[in-house]
N, CA, C and O atoms as a GROMACS GRO file, in nm:
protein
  276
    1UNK      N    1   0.085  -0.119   0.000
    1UNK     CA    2   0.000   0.000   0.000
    1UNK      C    3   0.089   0.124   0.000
    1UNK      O    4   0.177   0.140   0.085
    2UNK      N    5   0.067   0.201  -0.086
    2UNK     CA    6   0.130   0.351  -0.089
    2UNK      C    7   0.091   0.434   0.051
    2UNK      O    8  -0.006   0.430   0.128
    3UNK      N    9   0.219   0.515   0.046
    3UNK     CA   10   0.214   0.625   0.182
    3UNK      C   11   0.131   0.729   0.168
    3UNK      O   12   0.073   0.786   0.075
    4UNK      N   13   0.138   0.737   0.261
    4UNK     CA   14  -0.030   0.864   0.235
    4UNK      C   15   0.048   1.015   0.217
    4UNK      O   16   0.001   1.122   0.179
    5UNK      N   17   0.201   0.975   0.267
    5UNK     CA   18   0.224   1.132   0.243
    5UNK      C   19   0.333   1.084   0.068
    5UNK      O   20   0.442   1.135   0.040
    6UNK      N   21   0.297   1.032   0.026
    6UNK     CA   22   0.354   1.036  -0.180
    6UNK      C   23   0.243   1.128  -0.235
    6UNK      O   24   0.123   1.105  -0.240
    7UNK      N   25   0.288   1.200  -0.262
    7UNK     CA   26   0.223   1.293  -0.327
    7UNK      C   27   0.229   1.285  -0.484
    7UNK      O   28   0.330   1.263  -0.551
    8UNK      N   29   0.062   1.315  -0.542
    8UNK     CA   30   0.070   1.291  -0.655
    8UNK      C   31   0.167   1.345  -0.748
    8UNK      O   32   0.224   1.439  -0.693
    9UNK      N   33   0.216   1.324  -0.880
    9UNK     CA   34   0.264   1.411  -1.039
    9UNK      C   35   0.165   1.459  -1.070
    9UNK      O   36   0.197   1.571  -1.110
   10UNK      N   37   0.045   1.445  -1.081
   10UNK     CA   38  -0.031   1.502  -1.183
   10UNK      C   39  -0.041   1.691  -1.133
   10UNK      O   40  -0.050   1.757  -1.030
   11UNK      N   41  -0.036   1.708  -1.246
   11UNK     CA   42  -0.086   1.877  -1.285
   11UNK      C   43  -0.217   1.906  -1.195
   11UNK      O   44  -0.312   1.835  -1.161
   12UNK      N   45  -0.191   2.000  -1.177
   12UNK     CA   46  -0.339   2.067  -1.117
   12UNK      C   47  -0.349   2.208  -1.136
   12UNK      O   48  -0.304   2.308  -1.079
   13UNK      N   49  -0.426   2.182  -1.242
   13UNK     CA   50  -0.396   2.324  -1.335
   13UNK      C   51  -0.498   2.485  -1.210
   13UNK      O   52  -0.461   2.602  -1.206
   14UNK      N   53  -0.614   2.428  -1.134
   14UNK     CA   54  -0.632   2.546  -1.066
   14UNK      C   55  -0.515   2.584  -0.994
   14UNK      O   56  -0.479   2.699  -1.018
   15UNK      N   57  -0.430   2.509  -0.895
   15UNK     CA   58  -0.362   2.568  -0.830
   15UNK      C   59  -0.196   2.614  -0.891
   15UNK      O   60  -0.102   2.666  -0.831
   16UNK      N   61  -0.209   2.570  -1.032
   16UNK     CA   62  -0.080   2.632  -1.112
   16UNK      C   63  -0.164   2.781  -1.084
   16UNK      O   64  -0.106   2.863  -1.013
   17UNK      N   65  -0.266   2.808  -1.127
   17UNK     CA   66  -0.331   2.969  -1.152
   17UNK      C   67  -0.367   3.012  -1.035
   17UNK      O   68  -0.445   3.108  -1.039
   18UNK      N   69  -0.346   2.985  -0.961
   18UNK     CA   70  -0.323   3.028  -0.819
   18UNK      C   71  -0.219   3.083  -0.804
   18UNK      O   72  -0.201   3.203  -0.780
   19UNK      N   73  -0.130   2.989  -0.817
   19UNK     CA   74   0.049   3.046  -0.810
   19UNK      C   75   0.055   3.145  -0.906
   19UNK      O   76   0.100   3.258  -0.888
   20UNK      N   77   0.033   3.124  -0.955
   20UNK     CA   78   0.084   3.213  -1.109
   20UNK      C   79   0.054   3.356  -1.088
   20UNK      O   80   0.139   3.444  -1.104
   21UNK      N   81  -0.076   3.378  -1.051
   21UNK     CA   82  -0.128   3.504  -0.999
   21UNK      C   83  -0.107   3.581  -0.933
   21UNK      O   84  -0.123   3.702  -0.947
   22UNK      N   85  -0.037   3.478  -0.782
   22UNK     CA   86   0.026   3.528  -0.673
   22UNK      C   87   0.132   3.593  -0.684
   22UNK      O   88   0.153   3.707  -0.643
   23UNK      N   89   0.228   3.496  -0.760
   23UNK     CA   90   0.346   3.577  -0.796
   23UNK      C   91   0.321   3.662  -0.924
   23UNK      O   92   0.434   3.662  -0.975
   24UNK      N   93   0.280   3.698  -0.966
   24UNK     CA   94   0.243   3.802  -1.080
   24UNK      C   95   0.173   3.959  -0.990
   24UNK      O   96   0.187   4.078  -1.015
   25UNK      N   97   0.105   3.897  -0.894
   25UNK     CA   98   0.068   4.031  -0.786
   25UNK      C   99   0.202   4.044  -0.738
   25UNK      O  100   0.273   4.133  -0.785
   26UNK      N  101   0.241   3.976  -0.662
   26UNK     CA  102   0.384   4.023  -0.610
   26UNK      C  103   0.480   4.102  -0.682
   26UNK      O  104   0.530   4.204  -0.635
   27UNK      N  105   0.503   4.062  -0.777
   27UNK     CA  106   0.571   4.106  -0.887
   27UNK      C  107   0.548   4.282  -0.935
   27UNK      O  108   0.635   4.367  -0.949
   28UNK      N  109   0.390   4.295  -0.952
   28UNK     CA  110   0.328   4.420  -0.955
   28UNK      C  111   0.368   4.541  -0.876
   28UNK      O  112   0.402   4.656  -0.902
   29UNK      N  113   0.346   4.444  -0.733
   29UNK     CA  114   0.385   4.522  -0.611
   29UNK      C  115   0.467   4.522  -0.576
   29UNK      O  116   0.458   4.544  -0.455
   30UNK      N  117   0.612   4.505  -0.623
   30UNK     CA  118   0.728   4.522  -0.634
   30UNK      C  119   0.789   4.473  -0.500
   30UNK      O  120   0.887   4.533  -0.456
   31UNK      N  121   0.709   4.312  -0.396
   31UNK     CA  122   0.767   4.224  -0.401
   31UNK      C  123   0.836   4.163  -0.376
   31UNK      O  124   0.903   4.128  -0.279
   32UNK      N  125   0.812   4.134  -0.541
   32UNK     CA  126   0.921   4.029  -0.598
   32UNK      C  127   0.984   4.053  -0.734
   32UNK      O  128   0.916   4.048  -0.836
   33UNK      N  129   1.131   4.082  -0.737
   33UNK     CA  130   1.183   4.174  -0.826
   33UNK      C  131   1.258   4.062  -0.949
   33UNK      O  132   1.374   4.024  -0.933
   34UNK      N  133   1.187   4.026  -1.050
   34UNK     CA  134   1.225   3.942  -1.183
   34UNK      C  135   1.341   3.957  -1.264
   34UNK      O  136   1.372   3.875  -1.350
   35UNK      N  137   1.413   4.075  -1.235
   35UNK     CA  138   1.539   4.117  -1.294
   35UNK      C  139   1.640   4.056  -1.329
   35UNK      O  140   1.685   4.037  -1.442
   36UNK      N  141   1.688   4.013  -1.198
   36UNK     CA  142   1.761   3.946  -1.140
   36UNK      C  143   1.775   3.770  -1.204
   36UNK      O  144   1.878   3.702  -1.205
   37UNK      N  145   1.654   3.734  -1.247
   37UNK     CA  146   1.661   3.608  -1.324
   37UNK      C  147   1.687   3.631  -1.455
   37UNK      O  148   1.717   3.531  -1.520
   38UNK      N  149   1.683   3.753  -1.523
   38UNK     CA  150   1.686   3.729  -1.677
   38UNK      C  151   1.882   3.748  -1.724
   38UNK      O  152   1.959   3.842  -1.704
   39UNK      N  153   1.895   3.663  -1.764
   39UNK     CA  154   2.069   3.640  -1.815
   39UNK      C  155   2.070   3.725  -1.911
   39UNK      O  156   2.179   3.782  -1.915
   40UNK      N  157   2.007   3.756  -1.980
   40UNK     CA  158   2.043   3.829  -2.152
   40UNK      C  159   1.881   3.869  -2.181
   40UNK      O  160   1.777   3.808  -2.157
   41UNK      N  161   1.921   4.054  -2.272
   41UNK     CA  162   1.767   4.042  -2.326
   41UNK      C  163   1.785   4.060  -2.470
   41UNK      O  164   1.886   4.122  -2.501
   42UNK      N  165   1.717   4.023  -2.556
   42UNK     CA  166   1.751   4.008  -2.736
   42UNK      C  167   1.656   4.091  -2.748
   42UNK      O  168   1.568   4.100  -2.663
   43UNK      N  169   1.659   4.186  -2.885
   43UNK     CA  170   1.563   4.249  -2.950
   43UNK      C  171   1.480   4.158  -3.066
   43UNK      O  172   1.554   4.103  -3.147
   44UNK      N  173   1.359   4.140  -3.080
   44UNK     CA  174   1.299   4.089  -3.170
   44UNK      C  175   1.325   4.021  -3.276
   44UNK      O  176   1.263   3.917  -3.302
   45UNK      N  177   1.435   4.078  -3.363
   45UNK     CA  178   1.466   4.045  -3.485
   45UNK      C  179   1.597   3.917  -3.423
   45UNK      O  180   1.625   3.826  -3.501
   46UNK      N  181   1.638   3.920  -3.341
   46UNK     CA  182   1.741   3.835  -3.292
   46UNK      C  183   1.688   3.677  -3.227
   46UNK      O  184   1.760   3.586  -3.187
   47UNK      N  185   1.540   3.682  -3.234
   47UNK     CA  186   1.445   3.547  -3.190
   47UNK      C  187   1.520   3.413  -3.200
   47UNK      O  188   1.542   3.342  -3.102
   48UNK      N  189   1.550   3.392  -3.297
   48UNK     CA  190   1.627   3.262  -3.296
   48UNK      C  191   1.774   3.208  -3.232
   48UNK      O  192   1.834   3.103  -3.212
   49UNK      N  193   1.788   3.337  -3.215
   49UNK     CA  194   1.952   3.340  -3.130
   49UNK      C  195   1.910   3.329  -3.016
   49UNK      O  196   1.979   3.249  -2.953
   50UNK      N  197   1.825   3.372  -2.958
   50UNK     CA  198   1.756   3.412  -2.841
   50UNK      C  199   1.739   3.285  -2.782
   50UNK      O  200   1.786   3.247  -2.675
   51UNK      N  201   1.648   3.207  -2.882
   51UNK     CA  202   1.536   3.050  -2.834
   51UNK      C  203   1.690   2.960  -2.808
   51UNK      O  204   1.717   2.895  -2.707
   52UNK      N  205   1.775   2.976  -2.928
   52UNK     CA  206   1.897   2.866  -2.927
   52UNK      C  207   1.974   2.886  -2.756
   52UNK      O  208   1.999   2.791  -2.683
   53UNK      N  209   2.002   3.038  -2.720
   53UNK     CA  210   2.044   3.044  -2.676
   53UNK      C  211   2.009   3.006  -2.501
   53UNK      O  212   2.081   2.968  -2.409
   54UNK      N  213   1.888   3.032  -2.511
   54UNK     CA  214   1.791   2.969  -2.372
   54UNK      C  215   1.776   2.844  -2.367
   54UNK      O  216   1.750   2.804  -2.254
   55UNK      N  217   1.786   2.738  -2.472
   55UNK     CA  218   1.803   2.609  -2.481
   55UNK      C  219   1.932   2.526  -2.462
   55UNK      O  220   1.949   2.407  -2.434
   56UNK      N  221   2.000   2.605  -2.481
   56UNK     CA  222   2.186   2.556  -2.479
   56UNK      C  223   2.247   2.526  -2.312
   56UNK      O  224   2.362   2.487  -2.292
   57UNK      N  225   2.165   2.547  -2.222
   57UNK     CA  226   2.213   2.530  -2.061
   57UNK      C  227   2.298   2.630  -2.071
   57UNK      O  228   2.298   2.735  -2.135
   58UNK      N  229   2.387   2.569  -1.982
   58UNK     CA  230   2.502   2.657  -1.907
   58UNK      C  231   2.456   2.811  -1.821
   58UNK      O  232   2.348   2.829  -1.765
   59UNK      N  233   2.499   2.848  -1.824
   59UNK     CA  234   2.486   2.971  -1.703
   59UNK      C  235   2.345   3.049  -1.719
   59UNK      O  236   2.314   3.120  -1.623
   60UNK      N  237   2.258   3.043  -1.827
   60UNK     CA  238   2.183   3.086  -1.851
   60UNK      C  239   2.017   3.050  -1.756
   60UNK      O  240   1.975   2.938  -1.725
   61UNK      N  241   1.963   3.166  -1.732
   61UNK     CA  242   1.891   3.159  -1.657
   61UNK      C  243   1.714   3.175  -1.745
   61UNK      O  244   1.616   3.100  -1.751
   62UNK      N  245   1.739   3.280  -1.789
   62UNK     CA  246   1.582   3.314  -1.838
   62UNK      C  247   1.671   3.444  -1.941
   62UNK      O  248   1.761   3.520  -1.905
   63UNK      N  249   1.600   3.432  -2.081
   63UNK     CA  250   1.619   3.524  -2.153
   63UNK      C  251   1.481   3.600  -2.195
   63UNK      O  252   1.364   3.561  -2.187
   64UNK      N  253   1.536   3.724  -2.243
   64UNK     CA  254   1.390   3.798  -2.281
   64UNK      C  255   1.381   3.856  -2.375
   64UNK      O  256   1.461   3.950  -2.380
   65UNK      N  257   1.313   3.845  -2.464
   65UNK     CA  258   1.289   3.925  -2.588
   65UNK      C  259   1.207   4.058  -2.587
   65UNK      O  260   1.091   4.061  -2.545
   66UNK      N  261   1.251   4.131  -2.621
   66UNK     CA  262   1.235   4.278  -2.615
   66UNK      C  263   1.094   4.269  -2.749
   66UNK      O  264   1.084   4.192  -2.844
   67UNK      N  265   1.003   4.383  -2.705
   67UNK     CA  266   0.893   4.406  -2.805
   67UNK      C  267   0.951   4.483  -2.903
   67UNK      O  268   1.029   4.574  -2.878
   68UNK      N  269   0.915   4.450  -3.022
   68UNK     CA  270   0.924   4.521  -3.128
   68UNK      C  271   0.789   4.651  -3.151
   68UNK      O  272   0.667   4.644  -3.166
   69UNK      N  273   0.873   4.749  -3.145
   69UNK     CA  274   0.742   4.897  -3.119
   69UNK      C  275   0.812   4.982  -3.250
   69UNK      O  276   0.768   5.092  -3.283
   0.00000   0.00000   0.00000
């Protein structure tokens, strides 16, 4: 018989949007400051360097692509 404290894998998509929200208010309210995670930011036209480069590991944390305005 399984332990009662194994906790499931499955997804539970309300309380992903729970989280998600929370820290997205936080974030708003300055928080919780996102800066600090992004390694590199690319301008638009540079997208594919960008995706390669967020996929490649190493020191890289979170990259961001800049809006094209």
């Amino acid at each position: 018989m399984a332990s009662r404290s194994m906790r499931s894998s499955a997804p539970c998509p309300a309380r992903e949007d729970e989280v998600a929200r929370a820290v997205l208010e936080m974030m708003v309210s300055g928080r919780i400051d996102p800066r600090p995670l992004v390694t590199r930011v690319f301008p638009f036209a540079e997208l594919p360097a960008a995706i390669r480069e967020a996929g490649g590991g190493g020191e890289i944390i979170k990259v961001q692509i800049g809006n094209p305005s």
